[in-house]
C-alpha positions as CSV (number, residue, x, y, z in Angstrom):
1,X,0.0,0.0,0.0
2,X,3.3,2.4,0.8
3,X,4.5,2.1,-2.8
4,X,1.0,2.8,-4.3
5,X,1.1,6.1,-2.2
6,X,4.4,7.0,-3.2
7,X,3.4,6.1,-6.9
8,X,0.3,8.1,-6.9
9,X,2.1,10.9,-5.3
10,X,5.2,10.6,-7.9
11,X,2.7,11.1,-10.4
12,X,0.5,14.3,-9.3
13,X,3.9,15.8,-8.8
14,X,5.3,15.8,-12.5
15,X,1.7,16.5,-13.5
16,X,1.6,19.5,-11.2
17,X,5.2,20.5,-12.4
18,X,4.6,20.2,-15.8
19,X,1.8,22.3,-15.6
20,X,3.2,25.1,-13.6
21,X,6.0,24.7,-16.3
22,X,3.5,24.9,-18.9
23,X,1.7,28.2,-17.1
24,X,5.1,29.7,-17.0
25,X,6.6,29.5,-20.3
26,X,3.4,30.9,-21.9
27,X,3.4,33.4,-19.4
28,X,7.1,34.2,-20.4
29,X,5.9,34.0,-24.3
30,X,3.3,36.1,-23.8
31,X,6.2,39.3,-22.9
32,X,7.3,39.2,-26.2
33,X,4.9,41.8,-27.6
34,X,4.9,43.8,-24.9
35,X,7.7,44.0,-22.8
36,X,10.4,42.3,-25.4
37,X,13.8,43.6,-22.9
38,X,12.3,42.0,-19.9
39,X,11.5,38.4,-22.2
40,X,15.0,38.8,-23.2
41,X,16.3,39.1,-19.8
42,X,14.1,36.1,-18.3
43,X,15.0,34.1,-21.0
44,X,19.1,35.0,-20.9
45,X,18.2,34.2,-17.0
46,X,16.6,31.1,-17.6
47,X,19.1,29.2,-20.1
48,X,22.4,30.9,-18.1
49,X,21.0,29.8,-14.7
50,X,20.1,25.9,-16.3
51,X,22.8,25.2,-18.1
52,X,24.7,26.1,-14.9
53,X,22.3,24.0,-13.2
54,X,23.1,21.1,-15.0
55,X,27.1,21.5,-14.6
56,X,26.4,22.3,-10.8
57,X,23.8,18.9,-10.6
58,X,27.1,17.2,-12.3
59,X,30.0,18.2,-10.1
60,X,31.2,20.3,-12.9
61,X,31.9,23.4,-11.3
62,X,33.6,25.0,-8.1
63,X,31.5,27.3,-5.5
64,X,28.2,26.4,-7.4
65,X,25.7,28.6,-6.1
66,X,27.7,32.1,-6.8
67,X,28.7,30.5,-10.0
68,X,25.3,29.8,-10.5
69,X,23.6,33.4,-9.4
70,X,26.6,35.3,-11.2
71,X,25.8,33.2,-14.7
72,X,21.7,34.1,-14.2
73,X,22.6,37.7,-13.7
74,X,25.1,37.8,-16.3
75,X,22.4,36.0,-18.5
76,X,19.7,38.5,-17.7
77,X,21.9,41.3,-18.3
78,X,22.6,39.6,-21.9
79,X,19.4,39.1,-22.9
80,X,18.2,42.5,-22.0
81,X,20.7,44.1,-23.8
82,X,19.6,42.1,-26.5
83,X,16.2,42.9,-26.0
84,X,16.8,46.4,-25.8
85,X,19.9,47.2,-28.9
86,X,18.1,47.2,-32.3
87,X,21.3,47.6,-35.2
88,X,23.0,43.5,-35.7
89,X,26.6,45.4,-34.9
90,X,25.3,46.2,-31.1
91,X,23.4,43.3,-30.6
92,X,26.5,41.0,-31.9
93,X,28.6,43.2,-29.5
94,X,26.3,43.0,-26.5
95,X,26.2,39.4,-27.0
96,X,30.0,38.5,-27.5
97,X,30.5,40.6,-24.4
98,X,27.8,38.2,-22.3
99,X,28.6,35.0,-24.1
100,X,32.5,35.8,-23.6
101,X,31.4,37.1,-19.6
102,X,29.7,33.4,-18.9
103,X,32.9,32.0,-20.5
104,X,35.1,33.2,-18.6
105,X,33.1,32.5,-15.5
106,X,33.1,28.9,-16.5
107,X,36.6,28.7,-17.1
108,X,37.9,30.0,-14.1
109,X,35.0,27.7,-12.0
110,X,35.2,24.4,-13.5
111,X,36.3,21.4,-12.0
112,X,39.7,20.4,-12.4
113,X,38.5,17.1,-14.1
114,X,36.5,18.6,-17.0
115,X,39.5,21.0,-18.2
116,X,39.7,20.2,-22.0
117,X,43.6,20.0,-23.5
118,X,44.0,21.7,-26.6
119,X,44.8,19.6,-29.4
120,X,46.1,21.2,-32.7
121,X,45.3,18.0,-34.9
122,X,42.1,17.8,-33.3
123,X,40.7,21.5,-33.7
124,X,42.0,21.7,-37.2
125,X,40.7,18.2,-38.0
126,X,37.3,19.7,-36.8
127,X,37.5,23.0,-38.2
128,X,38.0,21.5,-41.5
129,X,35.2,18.9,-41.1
130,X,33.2,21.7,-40.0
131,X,34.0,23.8,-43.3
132,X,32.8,21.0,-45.0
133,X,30.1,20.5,-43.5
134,X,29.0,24.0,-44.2
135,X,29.5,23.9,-47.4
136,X,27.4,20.6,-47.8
137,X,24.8,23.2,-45.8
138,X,24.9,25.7,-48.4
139,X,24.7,23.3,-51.6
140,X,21.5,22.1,-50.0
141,X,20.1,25.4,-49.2
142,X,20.3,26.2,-53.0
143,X,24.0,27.8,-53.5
144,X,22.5,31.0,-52.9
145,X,25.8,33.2,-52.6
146,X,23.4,35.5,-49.6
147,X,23.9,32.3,-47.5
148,X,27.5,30.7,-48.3
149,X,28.3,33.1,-45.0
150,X,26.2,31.9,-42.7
151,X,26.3,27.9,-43.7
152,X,29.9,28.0,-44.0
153,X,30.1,30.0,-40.2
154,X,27.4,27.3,-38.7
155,X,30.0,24.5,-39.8
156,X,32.9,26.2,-38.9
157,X,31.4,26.8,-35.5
158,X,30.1,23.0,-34.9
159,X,33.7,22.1,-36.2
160,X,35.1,24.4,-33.1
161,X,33.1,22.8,-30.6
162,X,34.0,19.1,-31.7
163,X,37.9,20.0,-32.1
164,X,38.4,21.8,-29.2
165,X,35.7,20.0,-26.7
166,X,35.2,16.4,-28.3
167,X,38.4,15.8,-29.7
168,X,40.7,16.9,-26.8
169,X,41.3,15.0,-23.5
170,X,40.4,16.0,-20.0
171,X,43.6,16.9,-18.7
172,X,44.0,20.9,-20.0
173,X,44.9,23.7,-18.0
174,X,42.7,27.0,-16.4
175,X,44.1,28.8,-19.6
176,X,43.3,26.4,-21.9
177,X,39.7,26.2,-21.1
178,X,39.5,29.4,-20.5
179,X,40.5,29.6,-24.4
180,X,38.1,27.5,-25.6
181,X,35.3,29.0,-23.8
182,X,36.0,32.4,-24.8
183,X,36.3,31.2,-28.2
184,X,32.8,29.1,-28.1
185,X,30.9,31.8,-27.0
186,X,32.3,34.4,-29.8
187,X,31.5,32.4,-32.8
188,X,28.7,31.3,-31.7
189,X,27.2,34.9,-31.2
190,X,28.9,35.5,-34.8
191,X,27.1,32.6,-36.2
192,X,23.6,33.7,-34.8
193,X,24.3,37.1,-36.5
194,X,25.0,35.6,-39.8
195,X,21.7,33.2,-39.3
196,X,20.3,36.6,-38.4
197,X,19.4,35.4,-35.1
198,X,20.9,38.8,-33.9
């Protein structure tokens, strides 16, 4: 009789929280019309603060709940900037300078057992694929030379993030990851610009 009680229980909880989840993203979606900066600064909130979450959940990081609040507040700050900034140039700016901020904060707070080694034949290897890849992207968009920029930065940018994370062992330095991070966060701001997600 205990374990049907604990069953039933189990599942009114994830009912309940999926429905107070459900509640609060439309709530959150309905900002956008009105009150775009503040959607943007939930939002930037929201995915900084899980993401960091999840590393915190997985032992990833050092001091986890400043980490934590500091990558929500720099994630709000981000996505209100974005919110608010209306010309690509400011908004690829504003979001290089967050993406680069939550970077950083990773780098110098991650766990000494997640530091990725940089490895020359292993970016290259996945910068090339990555070119590739793009390209294969923007043959089967149409070859329309208005995209060949943005395909070919989306595959250089996947490319980056398999050489320098996939690729390379766990046994990097502080300034190594700190490198990588950095880097990660740049392009992919620069490839959102060129998808004109910016």
């Amino acid at each position: 009789m205990n374990r049907l009680v604990i069953t039933v229980l189990g599942i009114v909880a994830a009912v309940g929280g999926s429905a107070l989840v459900f509640i609060g993203v439309n709530k959150l979606f309905d900002l956008t019309e009105n009150r775009y900066p503040l959607f943007g600064a939930l939002s930037g909130g929201v995915v900084s603060g899980g993401v960091f979450a999840l590393l915190w959940g997985n032992r990833m990081i050092q001091s986890p709940v400043a980490v934590t609040v500091a990558a929500v507040l720099i994630g709000a700050a981000a996505g209100f900037a974005l919110g608010v900034l209306q010309p690509p140039a400011q908004r690829l700016a504003a979001g290089s300078v967050g993406g680069a901020a939550l970077g950083i904060l990773l780098g110098v707070s991650a766990a000494e057992t997640i530091l990725p080694s940089l490895d020359p034949v292993g970016i290259i290897a996945g910068l090339l694929i990555g070119a590739g890849l793009g390209f294969a992207l923007w043959i089967l968009a149409g070859r329309d030379p208005g995209k060949m920029l943005s395909k070919g930065l989306l595959g250089i940018s996947i490319g980056w993030l398999f050489g320098a994370w996939l690729a390379s062992e766990l046994t990097g330095s502080r300034a190594e990851v700190l490198v990588v991070e950095v880097a990660s966060e740049v392009e992919a701001q620069r490839q959102q610009l060129a998808l004109g997600g910016i």
